[in-house]
VMD Tcl script that builds the backbone (N, CA, C; Angstrom):
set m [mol new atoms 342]
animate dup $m
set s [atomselect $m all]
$s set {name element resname resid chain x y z} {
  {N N UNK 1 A 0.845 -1.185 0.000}
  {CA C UNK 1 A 0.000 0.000 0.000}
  {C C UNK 1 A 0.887 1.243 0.000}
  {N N UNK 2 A 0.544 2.350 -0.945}
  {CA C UNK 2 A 1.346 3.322 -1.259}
  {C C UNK 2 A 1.260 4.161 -0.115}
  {N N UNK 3 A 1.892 5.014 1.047}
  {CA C UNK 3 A 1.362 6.160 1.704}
  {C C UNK 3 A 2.288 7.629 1.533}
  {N N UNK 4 A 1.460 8.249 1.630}
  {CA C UNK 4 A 2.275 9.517 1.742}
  {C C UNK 4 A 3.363 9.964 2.990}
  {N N UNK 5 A 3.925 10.327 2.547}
  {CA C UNK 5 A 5.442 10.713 3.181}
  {C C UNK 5 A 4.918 11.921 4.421}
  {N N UNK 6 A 3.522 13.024 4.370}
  {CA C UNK 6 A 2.771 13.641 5.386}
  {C C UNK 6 A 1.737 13.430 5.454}
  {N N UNK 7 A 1.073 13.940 6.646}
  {CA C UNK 7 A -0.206 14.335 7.036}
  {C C UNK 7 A -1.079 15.279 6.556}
  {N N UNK 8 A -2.094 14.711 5.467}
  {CA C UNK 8 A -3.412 15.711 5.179}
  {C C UNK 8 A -4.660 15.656 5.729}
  {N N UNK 9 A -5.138 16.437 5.321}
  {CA C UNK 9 A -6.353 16.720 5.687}
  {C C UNK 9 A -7.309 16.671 4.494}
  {N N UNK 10 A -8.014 15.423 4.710}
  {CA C UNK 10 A -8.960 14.516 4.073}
  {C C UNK 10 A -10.304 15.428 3.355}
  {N N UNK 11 A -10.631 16.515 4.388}
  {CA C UNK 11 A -11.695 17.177 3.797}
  {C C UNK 11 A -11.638 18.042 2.765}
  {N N UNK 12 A -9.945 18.657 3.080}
  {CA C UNK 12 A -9.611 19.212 1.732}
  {C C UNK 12 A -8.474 19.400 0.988}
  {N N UNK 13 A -7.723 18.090 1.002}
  {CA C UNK 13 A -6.766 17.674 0.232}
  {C C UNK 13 A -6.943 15.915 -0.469}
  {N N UNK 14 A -6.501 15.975 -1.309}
  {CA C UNK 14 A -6.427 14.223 -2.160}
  {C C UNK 14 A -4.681 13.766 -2.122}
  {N N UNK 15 A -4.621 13.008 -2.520}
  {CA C UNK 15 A -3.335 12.136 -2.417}
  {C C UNK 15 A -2.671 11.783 -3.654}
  {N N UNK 16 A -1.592 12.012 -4.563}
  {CA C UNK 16 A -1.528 11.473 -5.443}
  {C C UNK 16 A -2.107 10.274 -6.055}
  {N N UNK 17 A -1.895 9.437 -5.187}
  {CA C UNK 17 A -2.767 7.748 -5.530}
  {C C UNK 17 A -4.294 8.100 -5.339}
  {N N UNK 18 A -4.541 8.626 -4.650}
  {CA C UNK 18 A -6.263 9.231 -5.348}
  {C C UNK 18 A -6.402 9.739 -6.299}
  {N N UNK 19 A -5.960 10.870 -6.662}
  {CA C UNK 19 A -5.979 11.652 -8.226}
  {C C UNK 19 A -5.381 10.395 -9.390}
  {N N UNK 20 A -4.416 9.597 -9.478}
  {CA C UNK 20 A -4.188 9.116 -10.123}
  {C C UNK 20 A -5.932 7.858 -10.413}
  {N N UNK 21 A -6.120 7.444 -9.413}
  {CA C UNK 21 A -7.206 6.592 -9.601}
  {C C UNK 21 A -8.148 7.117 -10.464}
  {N N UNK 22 A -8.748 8.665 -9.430}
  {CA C UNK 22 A -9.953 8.894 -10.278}
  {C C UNK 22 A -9.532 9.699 -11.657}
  {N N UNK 23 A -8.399 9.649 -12.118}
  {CA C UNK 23 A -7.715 9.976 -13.467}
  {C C UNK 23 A -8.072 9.084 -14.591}
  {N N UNK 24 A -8.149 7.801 -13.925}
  {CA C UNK 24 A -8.695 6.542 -14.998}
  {C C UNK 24 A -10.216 6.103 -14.969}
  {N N UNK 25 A -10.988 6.756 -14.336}
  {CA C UNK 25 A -12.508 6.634 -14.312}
  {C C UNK 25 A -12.684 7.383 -15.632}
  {N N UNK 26 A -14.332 6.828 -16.257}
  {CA C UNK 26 A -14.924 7.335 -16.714}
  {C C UNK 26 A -15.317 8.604 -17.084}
  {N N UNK 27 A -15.318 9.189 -16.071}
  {CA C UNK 27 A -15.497 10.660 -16.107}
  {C C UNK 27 A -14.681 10.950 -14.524}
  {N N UNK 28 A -13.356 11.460 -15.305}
  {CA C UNK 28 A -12.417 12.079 -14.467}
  {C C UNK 28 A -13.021 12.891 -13.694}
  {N N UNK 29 A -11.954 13.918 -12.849}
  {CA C UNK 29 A -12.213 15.630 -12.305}
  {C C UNK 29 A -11.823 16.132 -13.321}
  {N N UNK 30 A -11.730 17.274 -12.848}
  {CA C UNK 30 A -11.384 18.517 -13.679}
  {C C UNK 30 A -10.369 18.859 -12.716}
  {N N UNK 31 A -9.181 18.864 -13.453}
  {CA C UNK 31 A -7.691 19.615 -12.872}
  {C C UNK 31 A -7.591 20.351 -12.955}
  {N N UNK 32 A -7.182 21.359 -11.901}
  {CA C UNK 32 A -6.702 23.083 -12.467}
  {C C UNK 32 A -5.508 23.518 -11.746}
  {N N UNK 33 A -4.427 23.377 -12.524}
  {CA C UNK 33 A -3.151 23.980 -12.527}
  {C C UNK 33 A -2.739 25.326 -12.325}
  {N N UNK 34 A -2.714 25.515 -11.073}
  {CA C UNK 34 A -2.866 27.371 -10.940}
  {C C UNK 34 A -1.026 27.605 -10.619}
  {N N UNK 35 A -0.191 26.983 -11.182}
  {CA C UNK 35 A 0.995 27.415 -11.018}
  {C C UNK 35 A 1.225 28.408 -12.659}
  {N N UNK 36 A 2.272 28.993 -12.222}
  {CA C UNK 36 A 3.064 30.108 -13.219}
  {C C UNK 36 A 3.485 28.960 -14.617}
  {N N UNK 37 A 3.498 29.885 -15.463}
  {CA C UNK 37 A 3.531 28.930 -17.367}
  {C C UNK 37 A 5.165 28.931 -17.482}
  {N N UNK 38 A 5.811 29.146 -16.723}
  {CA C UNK 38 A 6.459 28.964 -16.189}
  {C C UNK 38 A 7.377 28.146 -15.357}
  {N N UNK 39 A 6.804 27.226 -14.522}
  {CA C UNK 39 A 6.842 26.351 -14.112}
  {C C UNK 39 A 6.393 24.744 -14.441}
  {N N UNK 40 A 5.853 25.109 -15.229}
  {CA C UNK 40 A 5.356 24.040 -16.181}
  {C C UNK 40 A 6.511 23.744 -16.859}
  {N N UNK 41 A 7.253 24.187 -17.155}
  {CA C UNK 41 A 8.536 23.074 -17.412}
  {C C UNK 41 A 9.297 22.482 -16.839}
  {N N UNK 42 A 9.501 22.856 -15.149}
  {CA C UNK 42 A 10.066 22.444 -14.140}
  {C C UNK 42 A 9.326 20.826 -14.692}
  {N N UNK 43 A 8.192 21.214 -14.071}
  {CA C UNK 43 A 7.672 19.646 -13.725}
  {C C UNK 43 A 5.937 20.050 -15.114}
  {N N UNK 44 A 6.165 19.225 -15.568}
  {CA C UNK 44 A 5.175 19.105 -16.535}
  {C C UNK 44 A 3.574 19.188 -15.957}
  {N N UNK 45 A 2.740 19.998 -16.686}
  {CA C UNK 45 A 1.301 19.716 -16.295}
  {C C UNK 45 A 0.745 18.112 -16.379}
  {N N UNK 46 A -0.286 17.808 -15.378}
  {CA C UNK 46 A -1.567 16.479 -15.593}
  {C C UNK 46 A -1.797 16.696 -16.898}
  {N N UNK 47 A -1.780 15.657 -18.123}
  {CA C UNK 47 A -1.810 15.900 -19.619}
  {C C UNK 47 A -3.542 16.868 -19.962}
  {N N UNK 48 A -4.814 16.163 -18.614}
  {CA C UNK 48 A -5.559 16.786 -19.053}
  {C C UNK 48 A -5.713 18.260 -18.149}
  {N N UNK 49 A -5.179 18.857 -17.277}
  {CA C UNK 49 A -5.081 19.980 -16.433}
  {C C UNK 49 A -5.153 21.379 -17.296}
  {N N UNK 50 A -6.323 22.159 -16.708}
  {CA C UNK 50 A -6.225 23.386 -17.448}
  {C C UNK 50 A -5.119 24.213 -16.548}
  {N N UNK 51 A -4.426 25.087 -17.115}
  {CA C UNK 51 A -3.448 25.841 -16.467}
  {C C UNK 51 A -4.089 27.552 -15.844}
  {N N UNK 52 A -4.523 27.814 -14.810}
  {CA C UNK 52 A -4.680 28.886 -14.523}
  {C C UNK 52 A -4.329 29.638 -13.079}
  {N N UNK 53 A -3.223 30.127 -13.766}
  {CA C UNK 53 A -2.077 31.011 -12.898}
  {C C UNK 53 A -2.717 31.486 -11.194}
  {N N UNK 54 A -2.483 31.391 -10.612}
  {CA C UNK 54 A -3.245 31.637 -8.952}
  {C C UNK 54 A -2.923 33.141 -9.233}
  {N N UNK 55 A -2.327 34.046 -9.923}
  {CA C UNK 55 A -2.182 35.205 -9.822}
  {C C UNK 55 A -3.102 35.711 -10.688}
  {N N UNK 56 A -3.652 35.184 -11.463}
  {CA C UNK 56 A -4.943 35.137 -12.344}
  {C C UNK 56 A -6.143 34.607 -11.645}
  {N N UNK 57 A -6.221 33.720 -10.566}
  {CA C UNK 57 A -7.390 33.416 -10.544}
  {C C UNK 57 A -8.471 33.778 -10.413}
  {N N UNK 58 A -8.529 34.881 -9.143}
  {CA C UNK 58 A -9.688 35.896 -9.539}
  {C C UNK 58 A -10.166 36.392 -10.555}
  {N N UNK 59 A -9.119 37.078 -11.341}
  {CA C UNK 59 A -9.485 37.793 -12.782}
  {C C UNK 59 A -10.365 36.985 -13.742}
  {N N UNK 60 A -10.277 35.419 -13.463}
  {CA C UNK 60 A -10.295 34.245 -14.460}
  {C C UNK 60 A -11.551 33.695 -13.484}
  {N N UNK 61 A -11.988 33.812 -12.467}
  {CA C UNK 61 A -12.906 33.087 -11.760}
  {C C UNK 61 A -13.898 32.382 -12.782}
  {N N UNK 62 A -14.803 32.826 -13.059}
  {CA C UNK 62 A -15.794 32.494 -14.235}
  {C C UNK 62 A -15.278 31.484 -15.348}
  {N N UNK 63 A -14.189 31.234 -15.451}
  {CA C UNK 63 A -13.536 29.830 -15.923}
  {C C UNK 63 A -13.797 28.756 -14.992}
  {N N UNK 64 A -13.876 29.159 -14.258}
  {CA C UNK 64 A -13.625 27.712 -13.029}
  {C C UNK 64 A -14.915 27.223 -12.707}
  {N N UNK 65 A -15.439 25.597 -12.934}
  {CA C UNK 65 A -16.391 25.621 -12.377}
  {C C UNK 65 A -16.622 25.207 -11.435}
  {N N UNK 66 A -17.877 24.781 -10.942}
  {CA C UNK 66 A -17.994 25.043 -8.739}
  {C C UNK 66 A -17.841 23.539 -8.701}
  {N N UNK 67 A -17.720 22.633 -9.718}
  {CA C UNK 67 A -17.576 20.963 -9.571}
  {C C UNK 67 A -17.152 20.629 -10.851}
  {N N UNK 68 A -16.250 19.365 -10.854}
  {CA C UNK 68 A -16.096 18.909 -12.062}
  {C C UNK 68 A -17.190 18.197 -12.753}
  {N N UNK 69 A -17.274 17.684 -13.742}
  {CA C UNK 69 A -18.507 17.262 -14.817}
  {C C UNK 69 A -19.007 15.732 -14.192}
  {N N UNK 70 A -17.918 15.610 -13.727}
  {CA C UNK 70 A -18.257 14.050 -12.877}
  {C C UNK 70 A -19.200 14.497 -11.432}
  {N N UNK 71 A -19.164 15.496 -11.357}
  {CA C UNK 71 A -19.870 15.906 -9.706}
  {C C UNK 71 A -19.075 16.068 -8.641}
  {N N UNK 72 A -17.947 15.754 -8.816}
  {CA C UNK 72 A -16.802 15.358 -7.435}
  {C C UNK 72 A -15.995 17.278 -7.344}
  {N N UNK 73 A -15.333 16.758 -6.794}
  {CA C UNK 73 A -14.291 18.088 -6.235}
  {C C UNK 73 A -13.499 18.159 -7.604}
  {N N UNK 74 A -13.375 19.510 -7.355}
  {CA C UNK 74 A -12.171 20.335 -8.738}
  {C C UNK 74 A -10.917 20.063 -8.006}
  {N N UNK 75 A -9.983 19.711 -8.523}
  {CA C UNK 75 A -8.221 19.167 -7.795}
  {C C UNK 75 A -7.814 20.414 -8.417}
  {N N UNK 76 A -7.225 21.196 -7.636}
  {CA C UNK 76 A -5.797 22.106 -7.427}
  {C C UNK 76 A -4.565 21.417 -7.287}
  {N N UNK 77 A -3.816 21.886 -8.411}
  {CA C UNK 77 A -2.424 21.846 -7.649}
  {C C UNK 77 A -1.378 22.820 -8.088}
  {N N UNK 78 A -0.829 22.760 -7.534}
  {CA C UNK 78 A 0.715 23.965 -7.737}
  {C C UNK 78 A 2.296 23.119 -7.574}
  {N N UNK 79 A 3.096 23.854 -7.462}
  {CA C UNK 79 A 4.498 22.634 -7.536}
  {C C UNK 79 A 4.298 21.822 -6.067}
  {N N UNK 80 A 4.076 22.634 -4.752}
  {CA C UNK 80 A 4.942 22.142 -3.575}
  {C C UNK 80 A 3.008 21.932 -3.046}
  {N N UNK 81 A 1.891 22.317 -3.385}
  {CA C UNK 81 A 0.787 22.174 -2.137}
  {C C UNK 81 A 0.382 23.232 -1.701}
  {N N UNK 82 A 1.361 23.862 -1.071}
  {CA C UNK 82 A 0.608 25.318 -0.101}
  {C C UNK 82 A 0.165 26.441 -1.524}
  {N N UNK 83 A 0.213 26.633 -2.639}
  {CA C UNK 83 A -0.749 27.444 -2.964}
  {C C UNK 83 A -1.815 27.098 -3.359}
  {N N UNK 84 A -1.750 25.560 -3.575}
  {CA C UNK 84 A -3.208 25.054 -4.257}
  {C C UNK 84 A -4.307 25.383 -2.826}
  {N N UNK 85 A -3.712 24.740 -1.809}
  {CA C UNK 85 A -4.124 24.717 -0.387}
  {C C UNK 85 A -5.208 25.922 -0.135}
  {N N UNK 86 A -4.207 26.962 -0.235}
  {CA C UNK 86 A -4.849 28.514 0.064}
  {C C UNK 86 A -5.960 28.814 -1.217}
  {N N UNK 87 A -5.660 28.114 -1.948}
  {CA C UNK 87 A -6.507 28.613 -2.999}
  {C C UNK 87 A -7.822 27.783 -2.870}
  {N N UNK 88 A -7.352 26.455 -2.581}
  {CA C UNK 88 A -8.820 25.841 -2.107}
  {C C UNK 88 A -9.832 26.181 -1.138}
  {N N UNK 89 A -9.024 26.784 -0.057}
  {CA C UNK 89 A -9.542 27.754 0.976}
  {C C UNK 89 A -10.259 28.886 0.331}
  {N N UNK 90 A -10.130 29.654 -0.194}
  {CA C UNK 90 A -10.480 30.659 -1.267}
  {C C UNK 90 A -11.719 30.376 -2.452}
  {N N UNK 91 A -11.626 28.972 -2.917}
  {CA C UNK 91 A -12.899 28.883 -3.648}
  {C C UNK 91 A -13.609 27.801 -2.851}
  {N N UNK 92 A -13.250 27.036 -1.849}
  {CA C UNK 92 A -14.715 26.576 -1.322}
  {C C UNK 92 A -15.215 27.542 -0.232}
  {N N UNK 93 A -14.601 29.110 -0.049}
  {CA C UNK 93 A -15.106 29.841 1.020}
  {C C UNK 93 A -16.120 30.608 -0.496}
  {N N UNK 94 A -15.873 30.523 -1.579}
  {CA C UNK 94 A -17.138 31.088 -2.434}
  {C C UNK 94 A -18.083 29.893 -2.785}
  {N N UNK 95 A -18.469 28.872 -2.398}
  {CA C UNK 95 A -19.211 27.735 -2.772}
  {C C UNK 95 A -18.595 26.567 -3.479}
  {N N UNK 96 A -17.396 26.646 -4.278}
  {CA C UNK 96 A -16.900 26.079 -5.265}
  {C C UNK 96 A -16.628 24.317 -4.467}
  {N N UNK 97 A -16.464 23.410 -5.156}
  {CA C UNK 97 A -16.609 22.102 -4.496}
  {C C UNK 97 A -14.845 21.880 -4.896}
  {N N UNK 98 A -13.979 21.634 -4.460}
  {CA C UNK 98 A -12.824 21.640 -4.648}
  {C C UNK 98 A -11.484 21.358 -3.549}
  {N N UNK 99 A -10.360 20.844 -3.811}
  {CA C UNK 99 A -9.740 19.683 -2.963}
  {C C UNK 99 A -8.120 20.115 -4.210}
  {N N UNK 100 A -7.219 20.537 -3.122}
  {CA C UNK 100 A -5.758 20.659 -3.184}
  {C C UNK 100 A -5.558 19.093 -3.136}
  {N N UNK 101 A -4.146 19.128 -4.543}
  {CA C UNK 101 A -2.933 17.846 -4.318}
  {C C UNK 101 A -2.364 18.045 -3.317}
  {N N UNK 102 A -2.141 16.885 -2.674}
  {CA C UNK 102 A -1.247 17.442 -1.275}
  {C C UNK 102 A 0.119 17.459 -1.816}
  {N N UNK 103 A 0.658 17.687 -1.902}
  {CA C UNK 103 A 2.387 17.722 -2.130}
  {C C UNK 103 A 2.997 18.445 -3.162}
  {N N UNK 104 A 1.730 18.660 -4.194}
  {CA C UNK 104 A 1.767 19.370 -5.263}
  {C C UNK 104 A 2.514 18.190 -6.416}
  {N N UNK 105 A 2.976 18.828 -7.650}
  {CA C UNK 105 A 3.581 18.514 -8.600}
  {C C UNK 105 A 5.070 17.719 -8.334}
  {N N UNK 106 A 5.542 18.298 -6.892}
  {CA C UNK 106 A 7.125 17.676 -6.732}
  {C C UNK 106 A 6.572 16.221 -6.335}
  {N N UNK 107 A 4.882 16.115 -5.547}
  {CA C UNK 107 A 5.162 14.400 -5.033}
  {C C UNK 107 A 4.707 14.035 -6.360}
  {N N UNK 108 A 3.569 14.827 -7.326}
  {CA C UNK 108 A 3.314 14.040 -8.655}
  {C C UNK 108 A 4.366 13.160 -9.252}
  {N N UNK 109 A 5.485 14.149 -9.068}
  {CA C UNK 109 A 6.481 13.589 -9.950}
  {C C UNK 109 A 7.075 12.305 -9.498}
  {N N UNK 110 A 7.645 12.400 -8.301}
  {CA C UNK 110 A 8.160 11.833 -7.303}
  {C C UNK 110 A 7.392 10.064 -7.379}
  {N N UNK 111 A 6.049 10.271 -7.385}
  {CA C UNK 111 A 5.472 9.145 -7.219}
  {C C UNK 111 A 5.537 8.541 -8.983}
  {N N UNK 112 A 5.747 9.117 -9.855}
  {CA C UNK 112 A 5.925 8.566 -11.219}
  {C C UNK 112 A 7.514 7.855 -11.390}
  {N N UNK 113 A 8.573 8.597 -10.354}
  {CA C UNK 113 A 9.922 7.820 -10.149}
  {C C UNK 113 A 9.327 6.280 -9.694}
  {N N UNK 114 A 8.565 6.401 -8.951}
  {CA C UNK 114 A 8.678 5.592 -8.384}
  {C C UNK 114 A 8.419 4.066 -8.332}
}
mol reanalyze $m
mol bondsrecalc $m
mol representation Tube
mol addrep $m
């Protein structure tokens, strides 16, 4: 059994090995990549992840919707966690149904070494 290397918080964070699962369902989430276009070459976007910059997100709100098409939580992530985090804080304090990667893009990666 795979576990993570920290401690999240279940109500509003997922796990790599969760996102990867519900990645192969039927009707995925909806990913939203709020790191810099920029950073996207560090560590590559989720192939289906829309990219929208956390320094944009307000401006861009009305892109985002309050659930993915499957009904479940919208996944945030950023490289390291803590901005998806704050940002999830930020759109489920406007209604939005939505859940930070915990570790961000460095455990994405990390767990594809692996």
């Amino acid at each position: 059994m795979e576990t993570e290397p920290f401690q999240i918080d279940h109500a509003t964070e997922i796990t790599v090995l969760q996102l990867k699962q519900l990645l192969q369902t039927k009707t995925p989430p909806r990913v939203l990549d709020i790191r810099q276009p920029e950073e996207l070459d560090e560590v590559p976007a989720i192939p289906t992840a829309v990219n929208i910059p956390m320094t944009q997100l307000l401006a861009r709100l009305a892109e985002v919707p309050k659930q993915s098409p499957n009904g479940g939580a919208i996944i945030l992530v950023c490289a390291s966690g803590a901005r998806s985090l704050m940002a999830q804080k930020f759109l489920a304090a406007k209604g939005y149904d939505c859940k930070s990667l915990a570790g961000g893009m460095v455990a994405w990666d990390r767990a594809k070494q692996c």
